[in-house]
C-alpha positions as CSV (number, residue, x, y, z in Angstrom):
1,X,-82.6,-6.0,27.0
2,X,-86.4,-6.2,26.3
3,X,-86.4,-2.8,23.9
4,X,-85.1,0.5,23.0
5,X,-87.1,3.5,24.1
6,X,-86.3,6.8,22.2
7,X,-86.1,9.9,24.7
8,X,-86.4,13.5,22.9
9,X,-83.9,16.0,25.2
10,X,-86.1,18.6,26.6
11,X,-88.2,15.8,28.0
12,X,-84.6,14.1,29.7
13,X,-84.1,17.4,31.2
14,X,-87.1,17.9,32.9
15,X,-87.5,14.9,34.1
16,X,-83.6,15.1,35.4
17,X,-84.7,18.5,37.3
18,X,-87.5,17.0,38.3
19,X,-85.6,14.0,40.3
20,X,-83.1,16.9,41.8
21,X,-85.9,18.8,43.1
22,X,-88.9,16.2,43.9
23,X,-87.0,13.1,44.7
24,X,-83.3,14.8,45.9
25,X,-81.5,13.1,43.0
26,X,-79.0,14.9,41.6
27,X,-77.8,13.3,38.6
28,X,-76.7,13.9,34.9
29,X,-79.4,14.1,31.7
30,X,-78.5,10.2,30.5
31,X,-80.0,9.6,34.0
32,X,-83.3,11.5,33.8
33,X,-83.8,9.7,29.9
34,X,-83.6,6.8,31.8
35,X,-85.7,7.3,34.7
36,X,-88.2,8.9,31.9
37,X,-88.2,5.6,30.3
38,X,-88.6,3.4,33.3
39,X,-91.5,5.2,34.5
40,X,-93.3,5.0,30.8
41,X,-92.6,1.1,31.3
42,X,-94.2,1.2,35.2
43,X,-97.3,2.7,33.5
44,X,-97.6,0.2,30.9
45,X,-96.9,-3.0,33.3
46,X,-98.8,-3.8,35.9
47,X,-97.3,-5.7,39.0
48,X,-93.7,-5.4,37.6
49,X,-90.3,-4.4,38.9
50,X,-88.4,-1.8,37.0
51,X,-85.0,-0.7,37.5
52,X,-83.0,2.0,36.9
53,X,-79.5,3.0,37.4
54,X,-78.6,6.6,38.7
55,X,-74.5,6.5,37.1
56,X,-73.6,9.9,37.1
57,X,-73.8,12.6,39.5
58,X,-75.3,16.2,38.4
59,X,-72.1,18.3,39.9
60,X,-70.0,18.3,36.2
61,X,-73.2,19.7,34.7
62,X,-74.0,22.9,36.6
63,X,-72.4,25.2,33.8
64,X,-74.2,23.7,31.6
65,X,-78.0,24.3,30.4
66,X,-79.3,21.3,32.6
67,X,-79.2,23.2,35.7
């Protein structure tokens, strides 16, 4: 591990709906934080390989305020 990159909520949310609807990835909020974080470190590195790991799937959170 390189660092820890602090991710408020609302902005783990959107960028969760954002994957299901833009990218057809339909995952859980801990997801989208991540993939929020990996794409702040893509636009601070150049050349680089980030990766990300999708782990949960969106389908438990529908009842809740994420979809």
């Amino acid at each position: 591990m390189d660092r820890i990159i602090d991710v408020i909520r609302d902005d783990a949310v959107a960028t969760t709906r954002k994957l299901a609807i833009e990218e057809g990835v339909f995952a859980e909020m801990s997801s989208g934080g991540a993939m929020l974080a990996a794409l702040q470190i893509a636009s601070e590195e150049k050349d680089a390989v980030i990766v990300s790991f999708v782990c949960d799937r969106g389908d438990r959170y529908l009842m809740s305020d994420l979809f």
